[in-house]
gemmi code that builds the backbone of each chain (N, CA, C; Angstrom):
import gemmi

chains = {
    "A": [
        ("UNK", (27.946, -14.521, -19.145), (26.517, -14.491, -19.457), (26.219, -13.468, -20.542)),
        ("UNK", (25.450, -13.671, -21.593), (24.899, -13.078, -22.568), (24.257, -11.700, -21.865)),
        ("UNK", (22.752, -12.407, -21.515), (21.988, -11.070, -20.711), (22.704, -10.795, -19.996)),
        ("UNK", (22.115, -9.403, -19.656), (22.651, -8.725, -18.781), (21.529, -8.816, -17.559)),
        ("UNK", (22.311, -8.607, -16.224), (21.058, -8.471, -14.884), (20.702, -7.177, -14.831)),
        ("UNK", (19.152, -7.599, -14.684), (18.313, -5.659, -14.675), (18.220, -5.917, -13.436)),
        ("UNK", (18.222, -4.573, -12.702), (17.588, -4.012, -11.310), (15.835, -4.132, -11.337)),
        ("UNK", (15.558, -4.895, -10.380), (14.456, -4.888, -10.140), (13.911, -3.099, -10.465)),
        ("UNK", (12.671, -2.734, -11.344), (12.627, -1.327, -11.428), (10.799, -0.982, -10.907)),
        ("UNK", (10.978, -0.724, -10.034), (9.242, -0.600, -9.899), (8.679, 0.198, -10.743)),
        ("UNK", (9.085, 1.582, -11.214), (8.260, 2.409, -12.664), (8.327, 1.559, -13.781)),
        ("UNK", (8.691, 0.871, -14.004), (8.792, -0.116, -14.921), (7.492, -1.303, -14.876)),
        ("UNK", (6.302, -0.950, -15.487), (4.960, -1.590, -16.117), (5.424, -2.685, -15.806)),
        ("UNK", (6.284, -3.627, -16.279), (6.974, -4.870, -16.737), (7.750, -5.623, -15.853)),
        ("UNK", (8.088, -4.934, -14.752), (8.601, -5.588, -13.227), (7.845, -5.918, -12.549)),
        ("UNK", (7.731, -6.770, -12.212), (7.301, -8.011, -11.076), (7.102, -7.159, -9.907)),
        ("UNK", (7.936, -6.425, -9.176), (7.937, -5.661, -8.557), (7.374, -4.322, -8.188)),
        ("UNK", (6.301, -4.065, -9.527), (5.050, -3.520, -8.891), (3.648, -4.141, -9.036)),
        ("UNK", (3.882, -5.425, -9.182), (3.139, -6.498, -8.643), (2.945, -6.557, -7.434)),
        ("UNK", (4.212, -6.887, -6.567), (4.460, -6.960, -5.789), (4.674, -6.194, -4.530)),
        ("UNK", (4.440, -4.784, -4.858), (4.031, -3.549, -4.391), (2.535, -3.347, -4.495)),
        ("UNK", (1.573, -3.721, -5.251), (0.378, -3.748, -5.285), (-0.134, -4.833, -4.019)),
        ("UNK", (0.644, -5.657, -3.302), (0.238, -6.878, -2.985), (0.421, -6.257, -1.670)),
        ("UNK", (1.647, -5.740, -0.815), (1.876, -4.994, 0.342), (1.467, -3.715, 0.509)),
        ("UNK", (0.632, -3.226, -0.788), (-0.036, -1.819, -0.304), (-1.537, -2.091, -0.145)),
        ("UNK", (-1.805, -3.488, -0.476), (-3.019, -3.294, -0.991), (-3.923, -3.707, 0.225)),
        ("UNK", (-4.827, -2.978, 1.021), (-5.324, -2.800, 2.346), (-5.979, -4.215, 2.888)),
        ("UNK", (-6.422, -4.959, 2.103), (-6.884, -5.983, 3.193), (-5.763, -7.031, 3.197)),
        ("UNK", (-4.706, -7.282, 2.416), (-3.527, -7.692, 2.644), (-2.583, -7.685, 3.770)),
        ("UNK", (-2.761, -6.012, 3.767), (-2.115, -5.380, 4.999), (-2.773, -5.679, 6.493)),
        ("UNK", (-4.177, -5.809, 6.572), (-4.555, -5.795, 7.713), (-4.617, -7.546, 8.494)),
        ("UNK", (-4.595, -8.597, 7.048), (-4.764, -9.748, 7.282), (-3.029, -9.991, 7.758)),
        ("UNK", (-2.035, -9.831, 7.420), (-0.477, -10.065, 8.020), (-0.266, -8.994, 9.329)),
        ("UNK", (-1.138, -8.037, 9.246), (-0.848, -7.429, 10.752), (-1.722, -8.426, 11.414)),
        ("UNK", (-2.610, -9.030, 11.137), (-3.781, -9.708, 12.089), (-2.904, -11.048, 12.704)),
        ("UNK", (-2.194, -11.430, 11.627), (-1.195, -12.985, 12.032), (-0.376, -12.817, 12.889)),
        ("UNK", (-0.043, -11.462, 12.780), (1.573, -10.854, 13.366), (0.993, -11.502, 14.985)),
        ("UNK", (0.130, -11.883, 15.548), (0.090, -12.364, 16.734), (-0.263, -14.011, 16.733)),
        ("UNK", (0.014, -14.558, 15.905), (-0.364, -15.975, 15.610), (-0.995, -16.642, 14.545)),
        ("UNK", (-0.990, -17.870, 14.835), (-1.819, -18.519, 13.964), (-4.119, -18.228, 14.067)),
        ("UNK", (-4.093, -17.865, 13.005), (-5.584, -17.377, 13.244), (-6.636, -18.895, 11.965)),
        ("UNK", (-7.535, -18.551, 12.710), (-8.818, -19.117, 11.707), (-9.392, -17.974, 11.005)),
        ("UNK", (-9.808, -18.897, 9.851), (-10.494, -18.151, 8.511), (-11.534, -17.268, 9.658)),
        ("UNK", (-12.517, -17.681, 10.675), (-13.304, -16.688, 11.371), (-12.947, -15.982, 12.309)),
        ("UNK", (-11.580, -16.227, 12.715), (-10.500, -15.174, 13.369), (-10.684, -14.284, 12.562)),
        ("UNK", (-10.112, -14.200, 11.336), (-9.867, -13.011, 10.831), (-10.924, -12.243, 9.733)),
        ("UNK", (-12.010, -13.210, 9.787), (-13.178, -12.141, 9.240), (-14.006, -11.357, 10.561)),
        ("UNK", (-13.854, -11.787, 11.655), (-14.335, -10.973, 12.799), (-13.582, -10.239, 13.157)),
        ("UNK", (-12.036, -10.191, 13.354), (-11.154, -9.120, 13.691), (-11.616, -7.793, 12.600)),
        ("UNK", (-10.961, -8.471, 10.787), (-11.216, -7.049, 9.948), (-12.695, -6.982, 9.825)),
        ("UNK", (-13.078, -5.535, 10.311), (-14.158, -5.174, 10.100), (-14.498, -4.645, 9.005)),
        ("UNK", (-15.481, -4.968, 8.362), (-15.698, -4.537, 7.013), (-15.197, -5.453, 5.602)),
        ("UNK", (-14.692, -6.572, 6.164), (-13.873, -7.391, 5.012), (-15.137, -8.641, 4.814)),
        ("UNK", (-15.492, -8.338, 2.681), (-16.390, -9.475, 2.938), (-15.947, -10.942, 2.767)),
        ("UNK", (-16.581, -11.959, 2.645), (-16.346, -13.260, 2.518), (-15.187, -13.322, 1.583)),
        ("UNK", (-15.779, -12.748, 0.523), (-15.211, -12.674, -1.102), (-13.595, -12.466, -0.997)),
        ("UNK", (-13.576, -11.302, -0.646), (-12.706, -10.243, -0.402), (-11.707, -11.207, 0.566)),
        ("UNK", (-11.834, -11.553, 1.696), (-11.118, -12.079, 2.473), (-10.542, -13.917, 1.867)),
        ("UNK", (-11.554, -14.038, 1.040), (-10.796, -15.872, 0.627), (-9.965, -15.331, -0.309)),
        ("UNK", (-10.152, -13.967, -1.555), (-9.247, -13.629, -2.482), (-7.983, -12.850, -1.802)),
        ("UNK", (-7.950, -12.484, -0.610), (-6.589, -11.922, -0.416), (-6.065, -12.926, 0.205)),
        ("UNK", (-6.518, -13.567, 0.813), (-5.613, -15.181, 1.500), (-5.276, -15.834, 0.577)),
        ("UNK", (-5.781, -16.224, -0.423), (-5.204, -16.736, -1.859), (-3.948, -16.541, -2.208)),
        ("UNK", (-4.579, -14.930, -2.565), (-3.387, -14.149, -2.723), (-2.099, -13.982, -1.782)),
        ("UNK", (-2.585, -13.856, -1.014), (-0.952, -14.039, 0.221), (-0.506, -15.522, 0.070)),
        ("UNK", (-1.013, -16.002, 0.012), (-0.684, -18.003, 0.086), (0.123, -18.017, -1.329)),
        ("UNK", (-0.451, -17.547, -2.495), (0.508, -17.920, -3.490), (1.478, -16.942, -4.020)),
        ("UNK", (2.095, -15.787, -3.115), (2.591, -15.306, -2.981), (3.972, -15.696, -1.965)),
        ("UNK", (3.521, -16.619, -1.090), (4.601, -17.357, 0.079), (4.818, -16.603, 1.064)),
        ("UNK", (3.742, -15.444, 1.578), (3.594, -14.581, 2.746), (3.013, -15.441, 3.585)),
        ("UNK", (1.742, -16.171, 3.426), (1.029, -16.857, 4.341), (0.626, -18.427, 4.162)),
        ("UNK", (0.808, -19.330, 5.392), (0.763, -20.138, 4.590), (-0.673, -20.811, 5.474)),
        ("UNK", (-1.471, -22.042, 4.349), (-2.494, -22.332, 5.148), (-2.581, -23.870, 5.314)),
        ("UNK", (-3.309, -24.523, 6.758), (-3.066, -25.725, 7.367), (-4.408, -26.613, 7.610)),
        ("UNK", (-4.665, -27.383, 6.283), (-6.056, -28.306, 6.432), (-5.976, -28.974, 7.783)),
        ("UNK", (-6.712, -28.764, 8.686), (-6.407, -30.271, 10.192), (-7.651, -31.174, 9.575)),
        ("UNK", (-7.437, -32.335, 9.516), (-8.588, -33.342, 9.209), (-9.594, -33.744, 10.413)),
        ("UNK", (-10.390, -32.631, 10.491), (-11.130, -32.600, 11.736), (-12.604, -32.708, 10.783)),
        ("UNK", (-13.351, -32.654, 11.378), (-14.544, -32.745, 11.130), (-15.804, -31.558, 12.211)),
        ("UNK", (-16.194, -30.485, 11.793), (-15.266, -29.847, 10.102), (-14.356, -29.637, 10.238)),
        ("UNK", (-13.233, -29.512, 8.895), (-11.922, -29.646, 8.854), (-11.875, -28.294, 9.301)),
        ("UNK", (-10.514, -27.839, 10.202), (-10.183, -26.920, 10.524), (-9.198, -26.286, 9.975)),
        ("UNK", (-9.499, -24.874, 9.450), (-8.377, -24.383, 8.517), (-7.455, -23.471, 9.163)),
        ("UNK", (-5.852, -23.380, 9.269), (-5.365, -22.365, 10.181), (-4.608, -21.910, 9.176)),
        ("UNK", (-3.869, -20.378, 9.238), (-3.723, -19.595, 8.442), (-2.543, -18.604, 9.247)),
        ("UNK", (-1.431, -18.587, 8.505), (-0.051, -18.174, 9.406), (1.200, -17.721, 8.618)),
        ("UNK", (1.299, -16.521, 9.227), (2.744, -15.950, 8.536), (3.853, -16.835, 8.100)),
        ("UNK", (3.704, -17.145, 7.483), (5.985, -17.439, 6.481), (7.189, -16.569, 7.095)),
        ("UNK", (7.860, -17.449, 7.070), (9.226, -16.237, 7.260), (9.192, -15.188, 6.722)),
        ("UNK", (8.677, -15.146, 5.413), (8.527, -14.731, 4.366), (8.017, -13.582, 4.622)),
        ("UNK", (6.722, -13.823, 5.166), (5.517, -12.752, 5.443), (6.240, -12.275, 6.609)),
        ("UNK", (6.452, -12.880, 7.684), (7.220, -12.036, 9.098), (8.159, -10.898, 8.450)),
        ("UNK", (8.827, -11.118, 7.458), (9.935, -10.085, 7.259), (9.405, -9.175, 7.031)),
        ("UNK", (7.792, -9.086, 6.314), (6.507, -7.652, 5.919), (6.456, -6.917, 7.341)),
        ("UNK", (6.794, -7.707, 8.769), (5.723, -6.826, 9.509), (6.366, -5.252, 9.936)),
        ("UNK", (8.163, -5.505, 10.267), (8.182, -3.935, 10.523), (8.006, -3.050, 9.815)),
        ("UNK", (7.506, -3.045, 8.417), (6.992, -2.189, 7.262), (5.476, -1.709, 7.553)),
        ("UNK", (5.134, -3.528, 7.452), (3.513, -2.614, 7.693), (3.180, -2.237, 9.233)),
        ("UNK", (3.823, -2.412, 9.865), (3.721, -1.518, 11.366), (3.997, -0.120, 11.188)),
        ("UNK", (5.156, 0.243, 10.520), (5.357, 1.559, 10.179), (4.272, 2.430, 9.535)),
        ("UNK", (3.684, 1.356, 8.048), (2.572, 2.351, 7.684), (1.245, 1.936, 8.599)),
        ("UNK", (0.818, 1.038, 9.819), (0.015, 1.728, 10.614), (0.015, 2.909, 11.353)),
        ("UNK", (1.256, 2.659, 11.617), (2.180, 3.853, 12.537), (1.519, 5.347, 11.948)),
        ("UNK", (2.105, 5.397, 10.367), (1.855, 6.791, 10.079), (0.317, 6.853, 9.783)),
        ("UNK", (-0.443, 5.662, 9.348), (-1.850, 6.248, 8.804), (-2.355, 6.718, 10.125)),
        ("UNK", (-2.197, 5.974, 11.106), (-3.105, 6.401, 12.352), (-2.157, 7.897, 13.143)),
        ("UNK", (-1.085, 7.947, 12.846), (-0.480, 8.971, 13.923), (-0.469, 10.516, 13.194)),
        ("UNK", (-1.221, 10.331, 11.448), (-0.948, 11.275, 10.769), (-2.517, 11.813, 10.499)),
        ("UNK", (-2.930, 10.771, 10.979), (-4.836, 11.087, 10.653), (-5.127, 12.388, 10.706)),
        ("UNK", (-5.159, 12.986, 11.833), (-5.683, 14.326, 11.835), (-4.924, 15.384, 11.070)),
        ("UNK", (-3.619, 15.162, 10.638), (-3.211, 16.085, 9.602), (-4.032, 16.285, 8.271)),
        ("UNK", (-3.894, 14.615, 7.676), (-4.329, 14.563, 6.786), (-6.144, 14.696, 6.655)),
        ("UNK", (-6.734, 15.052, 7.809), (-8.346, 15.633, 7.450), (-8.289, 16.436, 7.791)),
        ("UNK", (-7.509, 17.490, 8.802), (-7.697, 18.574, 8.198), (-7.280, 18.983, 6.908)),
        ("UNK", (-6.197, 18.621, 6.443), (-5.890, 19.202, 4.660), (-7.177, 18.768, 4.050)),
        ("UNK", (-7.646, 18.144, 4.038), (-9.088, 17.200, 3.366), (-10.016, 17.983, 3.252)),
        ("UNK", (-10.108, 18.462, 4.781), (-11.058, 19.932, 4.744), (-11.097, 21.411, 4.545)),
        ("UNK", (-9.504, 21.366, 4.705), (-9.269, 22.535, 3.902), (-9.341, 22.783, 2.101)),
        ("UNK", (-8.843, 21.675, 1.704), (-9.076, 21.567, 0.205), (-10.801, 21.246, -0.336)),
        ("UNK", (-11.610, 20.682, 0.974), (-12.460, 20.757, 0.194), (-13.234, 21.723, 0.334)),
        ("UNK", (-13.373, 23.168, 1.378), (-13.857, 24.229, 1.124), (-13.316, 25.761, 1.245)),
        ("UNK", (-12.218, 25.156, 0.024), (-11.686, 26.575, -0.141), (-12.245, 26.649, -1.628)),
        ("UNK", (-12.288, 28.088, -1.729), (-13.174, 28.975, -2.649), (-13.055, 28.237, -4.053)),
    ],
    "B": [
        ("UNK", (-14.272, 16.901, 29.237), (-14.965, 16.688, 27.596), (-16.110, 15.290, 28.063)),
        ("UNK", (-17.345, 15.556, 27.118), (-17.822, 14.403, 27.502), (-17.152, 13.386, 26.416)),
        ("UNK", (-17.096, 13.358, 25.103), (-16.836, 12.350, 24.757), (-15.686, 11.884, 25.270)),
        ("UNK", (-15.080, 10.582, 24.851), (-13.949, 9.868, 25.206), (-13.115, 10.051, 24.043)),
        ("UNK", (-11.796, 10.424, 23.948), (-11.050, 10.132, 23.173), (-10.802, 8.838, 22.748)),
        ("UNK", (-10.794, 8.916, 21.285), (-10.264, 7.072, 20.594), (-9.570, 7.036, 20.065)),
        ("UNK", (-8.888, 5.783, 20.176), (-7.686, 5.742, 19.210), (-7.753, 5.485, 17.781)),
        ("UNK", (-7.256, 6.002, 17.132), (-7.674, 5.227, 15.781), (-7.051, 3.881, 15.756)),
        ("UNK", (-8.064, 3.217, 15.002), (-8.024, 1.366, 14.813), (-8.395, 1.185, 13.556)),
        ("UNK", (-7.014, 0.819, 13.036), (-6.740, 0.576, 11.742), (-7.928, -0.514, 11.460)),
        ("UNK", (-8.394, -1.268, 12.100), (-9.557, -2.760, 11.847), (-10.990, -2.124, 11.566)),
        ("UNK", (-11.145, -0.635, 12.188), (-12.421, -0.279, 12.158), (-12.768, -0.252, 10.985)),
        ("UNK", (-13.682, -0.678, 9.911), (-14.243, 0.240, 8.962), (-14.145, 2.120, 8.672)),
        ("UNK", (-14.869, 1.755, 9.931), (-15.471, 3.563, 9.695), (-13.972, 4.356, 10.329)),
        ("UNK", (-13.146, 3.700, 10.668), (-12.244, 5.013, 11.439), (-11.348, 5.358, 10.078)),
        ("UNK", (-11.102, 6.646, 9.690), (-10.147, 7.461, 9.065), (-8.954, 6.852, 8.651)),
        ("UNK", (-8.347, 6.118, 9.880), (-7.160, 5.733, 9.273), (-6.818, 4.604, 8.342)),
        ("UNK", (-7.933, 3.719, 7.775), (-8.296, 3.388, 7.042), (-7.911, 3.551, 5.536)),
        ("UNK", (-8.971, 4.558, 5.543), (-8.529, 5.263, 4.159), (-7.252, 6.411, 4.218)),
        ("UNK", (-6.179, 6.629, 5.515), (-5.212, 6.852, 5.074), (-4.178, 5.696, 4.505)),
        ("UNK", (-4.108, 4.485, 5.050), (-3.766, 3.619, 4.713), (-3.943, 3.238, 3.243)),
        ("UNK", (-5.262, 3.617, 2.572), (-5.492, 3.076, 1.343), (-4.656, 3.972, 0.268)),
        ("UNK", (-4.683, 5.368, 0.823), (-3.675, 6.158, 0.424), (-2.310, 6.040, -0.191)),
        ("UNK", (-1.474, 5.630, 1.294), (-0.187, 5.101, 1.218), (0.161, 3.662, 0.672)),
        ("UNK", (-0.618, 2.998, 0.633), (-0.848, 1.987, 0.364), (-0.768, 1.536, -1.591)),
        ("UNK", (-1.505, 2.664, -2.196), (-2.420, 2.840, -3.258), (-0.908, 2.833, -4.372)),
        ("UNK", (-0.749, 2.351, -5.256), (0.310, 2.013, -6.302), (0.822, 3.003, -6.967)),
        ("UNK", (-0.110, 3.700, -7.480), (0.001, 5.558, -7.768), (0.357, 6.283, -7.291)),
        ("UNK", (-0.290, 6.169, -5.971), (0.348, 7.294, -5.217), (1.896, 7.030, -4.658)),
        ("UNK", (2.018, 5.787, -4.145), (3.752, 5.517, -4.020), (4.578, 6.073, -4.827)),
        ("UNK", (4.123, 5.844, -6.616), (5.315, 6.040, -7.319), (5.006, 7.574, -7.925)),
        ("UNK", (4.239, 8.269, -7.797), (3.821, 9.838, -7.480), (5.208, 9.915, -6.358)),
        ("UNK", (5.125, 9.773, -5.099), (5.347, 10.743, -3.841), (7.123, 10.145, -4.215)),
        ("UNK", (7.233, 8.641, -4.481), (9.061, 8.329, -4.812), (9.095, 9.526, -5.943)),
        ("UNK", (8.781, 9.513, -7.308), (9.407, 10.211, -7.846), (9.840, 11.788, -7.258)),
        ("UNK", (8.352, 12.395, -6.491), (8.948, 13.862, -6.010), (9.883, 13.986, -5.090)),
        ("UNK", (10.515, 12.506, -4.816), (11.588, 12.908, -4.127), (12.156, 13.424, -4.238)),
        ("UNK", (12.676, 13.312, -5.037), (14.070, 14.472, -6.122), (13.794, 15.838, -6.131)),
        ("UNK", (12.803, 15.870, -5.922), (12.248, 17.292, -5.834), (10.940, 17.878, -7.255)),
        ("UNK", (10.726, 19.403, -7.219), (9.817, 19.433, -7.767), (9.853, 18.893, -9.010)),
        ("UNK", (8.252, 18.582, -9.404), (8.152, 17.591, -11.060), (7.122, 18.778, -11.915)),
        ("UNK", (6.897, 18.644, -13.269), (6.051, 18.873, -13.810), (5.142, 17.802, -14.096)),
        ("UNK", (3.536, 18.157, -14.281), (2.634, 16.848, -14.731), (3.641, 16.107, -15.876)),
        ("UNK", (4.435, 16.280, -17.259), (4.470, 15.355, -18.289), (5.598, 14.738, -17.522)),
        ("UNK", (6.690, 15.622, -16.863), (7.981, 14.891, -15.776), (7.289, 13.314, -15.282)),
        ("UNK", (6.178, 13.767, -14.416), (6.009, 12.445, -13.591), (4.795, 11.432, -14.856)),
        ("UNK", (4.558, 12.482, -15.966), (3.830, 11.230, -16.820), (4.814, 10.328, -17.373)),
        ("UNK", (5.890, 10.485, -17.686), (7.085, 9.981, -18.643), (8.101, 9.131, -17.525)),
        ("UNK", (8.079, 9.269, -16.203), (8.628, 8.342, -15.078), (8.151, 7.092, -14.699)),
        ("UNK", (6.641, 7.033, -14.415), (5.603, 6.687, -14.184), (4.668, 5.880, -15.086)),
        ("UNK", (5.928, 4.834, -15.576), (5.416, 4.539, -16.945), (3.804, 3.508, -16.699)),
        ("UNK", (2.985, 3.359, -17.728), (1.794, 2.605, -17.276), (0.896, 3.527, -17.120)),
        ("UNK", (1.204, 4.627, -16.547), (-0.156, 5.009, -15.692), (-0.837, 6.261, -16.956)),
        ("UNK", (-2.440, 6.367, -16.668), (-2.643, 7.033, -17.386), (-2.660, 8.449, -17.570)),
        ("UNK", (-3.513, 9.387, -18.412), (-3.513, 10.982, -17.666), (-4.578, 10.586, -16.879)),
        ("UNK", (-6.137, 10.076, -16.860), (-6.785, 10.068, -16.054), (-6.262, 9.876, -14.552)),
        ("UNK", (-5.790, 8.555, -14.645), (-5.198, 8.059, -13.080), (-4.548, 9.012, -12.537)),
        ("UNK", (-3.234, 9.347, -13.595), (-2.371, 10.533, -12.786), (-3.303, 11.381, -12.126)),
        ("UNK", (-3.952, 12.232, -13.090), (-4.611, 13.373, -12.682), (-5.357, 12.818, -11.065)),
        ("UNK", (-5.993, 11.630, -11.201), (-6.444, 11.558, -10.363), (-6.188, 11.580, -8.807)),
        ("UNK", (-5.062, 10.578, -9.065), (-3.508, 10.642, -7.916), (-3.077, 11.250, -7.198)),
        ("UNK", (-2.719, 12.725, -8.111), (-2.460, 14.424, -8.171), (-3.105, 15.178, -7.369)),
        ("UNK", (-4.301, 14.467, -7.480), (-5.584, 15.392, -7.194), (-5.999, 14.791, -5.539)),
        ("UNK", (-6.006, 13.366, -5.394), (-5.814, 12.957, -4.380), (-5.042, 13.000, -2.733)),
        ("UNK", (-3.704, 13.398, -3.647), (-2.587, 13.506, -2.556), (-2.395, 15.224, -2.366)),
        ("UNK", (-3.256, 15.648, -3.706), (-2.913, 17.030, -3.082), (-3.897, 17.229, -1.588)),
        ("UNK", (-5.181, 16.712, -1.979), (-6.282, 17.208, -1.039), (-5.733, 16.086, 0.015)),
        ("UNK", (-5.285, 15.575, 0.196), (-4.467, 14.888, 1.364), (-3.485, 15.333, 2.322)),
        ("UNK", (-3.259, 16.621, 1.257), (-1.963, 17.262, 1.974), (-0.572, 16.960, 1.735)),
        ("UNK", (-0.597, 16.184, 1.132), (0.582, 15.263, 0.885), (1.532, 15.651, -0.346)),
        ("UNK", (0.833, 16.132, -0.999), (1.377, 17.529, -2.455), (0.986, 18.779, -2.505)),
        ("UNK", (1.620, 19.780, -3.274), (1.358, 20.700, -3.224), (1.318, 21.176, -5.136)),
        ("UNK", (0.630, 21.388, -5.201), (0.254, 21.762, -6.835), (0.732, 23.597, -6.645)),
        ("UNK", (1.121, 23.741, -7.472), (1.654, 25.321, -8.243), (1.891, 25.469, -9.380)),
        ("UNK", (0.796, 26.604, -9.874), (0.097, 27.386, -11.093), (0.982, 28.345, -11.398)),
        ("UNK", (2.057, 28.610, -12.604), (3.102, 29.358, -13.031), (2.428, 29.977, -14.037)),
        ("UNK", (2.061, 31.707, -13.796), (1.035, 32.328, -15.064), (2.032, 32.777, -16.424)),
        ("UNK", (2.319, 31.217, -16.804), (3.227, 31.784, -18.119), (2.116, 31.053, -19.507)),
        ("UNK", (3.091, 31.246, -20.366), (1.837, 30.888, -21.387), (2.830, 29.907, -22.144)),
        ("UNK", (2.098, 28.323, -22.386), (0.985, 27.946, -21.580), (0.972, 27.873, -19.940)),
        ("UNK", (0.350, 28.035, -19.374), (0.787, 27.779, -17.204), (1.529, 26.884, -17.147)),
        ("UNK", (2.211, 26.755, -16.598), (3.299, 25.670, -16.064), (2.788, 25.492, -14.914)),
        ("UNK", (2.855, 23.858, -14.397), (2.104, 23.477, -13.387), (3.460, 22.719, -12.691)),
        ("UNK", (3.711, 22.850, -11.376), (4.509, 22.278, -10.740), (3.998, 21.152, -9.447)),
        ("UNK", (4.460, 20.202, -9.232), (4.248, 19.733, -8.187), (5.431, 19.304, -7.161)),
        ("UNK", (4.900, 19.097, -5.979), (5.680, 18.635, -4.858), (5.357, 18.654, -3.646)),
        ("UNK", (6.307, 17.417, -2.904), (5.626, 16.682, -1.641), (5.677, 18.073, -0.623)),
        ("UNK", (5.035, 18.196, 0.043), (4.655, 18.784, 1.320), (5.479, 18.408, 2.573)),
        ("UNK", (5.788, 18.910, 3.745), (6.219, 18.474, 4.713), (5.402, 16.804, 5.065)),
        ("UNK", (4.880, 17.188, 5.380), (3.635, 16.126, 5.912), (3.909, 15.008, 4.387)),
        ("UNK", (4.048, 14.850, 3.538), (4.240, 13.953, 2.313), (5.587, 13.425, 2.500)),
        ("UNK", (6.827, 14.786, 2.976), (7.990, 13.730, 3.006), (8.128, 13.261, 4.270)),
        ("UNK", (7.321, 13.056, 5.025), (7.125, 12.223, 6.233), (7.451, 10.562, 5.849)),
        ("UNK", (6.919, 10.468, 4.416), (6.348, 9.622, 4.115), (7.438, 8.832, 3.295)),
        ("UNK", (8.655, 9.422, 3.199), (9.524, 8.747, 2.072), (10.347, 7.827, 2.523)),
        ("UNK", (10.519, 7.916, 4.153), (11.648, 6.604, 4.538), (10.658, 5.118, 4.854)),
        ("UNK", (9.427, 5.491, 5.006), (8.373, 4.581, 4.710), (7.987, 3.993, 2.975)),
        ("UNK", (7.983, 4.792, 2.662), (7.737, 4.188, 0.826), (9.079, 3.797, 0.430)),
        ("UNK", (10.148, 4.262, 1.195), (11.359, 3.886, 0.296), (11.502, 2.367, 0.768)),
        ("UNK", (11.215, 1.518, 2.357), (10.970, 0.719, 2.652), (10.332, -0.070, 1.761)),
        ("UNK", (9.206, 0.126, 1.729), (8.382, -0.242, 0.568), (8.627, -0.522, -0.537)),
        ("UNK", (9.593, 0.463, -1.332), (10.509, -0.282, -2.407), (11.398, -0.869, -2.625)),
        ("UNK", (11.897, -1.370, -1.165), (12.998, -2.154, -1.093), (12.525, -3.359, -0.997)),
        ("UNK", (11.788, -3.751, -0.181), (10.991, -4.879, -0.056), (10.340, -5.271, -1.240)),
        ("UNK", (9.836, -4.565, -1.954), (9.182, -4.833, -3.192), (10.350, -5.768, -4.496)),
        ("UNK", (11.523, -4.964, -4.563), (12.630, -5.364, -5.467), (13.264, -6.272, -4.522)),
        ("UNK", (13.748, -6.602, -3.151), (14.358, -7.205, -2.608), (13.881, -8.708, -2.592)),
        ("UNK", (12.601, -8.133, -2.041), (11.613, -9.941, -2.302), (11.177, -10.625, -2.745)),
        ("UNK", (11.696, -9.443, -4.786), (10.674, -10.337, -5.875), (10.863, -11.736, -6.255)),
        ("UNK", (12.363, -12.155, -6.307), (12.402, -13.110, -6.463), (12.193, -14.489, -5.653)),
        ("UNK", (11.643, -14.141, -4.358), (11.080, -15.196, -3.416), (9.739, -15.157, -3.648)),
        ("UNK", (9.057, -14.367, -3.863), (7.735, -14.200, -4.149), (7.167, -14.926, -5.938)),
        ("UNK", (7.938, -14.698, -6.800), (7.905, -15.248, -8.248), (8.488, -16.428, -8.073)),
        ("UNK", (8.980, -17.245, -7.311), (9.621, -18.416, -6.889), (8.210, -19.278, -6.221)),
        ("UNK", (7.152, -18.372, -5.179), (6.229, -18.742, -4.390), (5.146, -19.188, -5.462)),
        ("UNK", (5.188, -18.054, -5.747), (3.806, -18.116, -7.237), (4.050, -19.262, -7.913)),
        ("UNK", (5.554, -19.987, -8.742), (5.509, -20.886, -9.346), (5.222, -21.662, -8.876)),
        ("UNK", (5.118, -22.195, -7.645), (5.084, -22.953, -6.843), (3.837, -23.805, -6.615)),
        ("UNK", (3.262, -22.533, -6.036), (1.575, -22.608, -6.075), (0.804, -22.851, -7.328)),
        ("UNK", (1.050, -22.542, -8.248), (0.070, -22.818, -9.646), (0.956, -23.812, -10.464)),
        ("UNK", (1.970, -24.228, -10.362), (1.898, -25.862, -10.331), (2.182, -27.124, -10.115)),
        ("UNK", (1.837, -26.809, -8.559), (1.486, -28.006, -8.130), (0.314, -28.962, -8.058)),
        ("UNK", (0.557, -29.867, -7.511), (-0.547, -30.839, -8.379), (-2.351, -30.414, -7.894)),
    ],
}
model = gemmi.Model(1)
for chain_id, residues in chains.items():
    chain = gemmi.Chain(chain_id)
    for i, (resn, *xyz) in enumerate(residues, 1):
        res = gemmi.Residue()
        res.name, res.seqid = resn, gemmi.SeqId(i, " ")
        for name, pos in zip(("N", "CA", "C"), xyz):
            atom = gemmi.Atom()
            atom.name, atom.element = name, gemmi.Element(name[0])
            atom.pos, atom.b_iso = gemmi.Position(*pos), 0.0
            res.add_atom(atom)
        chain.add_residue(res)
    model.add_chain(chain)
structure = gemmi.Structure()
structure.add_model(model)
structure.setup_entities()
């Protein structure tokens, strides 16, 4: 072969791969594949579970996970059609990651406000 | 105590761990806290690693994870100051989790850029 194979490089502007790091850090992403991690959910499954997620917000990150091949979604020809919405192999392989960073945001919380409050009233 | 202790719930809006999540989560700050792995950086060190990002963002980043706790900024009174940074205890908490994170990121790009083609064009 001519080219040569590059290492996927995440500091690298130009890798796919901090695309793709934007996509598993990026919070309503995260909370919609922890939300599956227990099944198949409906589009109003999971705007009543995440609190605070609007309409908008929630059809553009399902998008986004769907054409990504994390999540995949299931027209039923019902009347109204019923839409179901469900982890990929793909996406299953995300969850012991993002369990971990629930793990630390919630088990580290109070560290990180107190530093919060210490930095924000010192002299 | 009268109140009740709560757990933090990553789903809440209003609970904290939230926006620690958005933190760890946040694209900047990942490739901030990977690079100080190695140990301490100077600001132009992690501008010249960190390719893409700007001085604003950095600075901002910097400024973020310090008051997070998660860095530690140090003022060297030489002329000009030399400014050092580096992760905190509580920050390298955080590196067998982000390093996850970058494995998955480079490991899965090519199932994910495989997904994408997929999705935008089909019929």
């Amino acid at each position: 072969m001519e080219s040569k194979d590059v290492e996927p490089n995440l500091y690298d502007r130009n890798c796919g791969s901090r695309q793709v790091l934007d996509r598993i850090g990026d919070r309503w992403s995260v909370l919609v594949v922890l939300t599956l991690a227990d099944g198949v959910k409906r589009y109003s499954e999971l705007a009543q579970r995440i609190d605070g997620v609007s309409q908008k917000m929630l059809t553009q990150t399902l998008r986004g996970l769907e054409r990504d091949g994390l999540v995949s979604r299931t027209v039923h020809a019902t009347v109204p059609p019923r839409v179901d919405y469900a982890l990929t192999d793909l996406g299953r392989t995300l969850l012991p990651l993002l369990s971990s960073l629930q793990a630390w945001a919630t088990g580290h919380l109070a560290e990180v406000e107190a530093a919060r409050t210490q930095y924000d009233t010192r002299p």
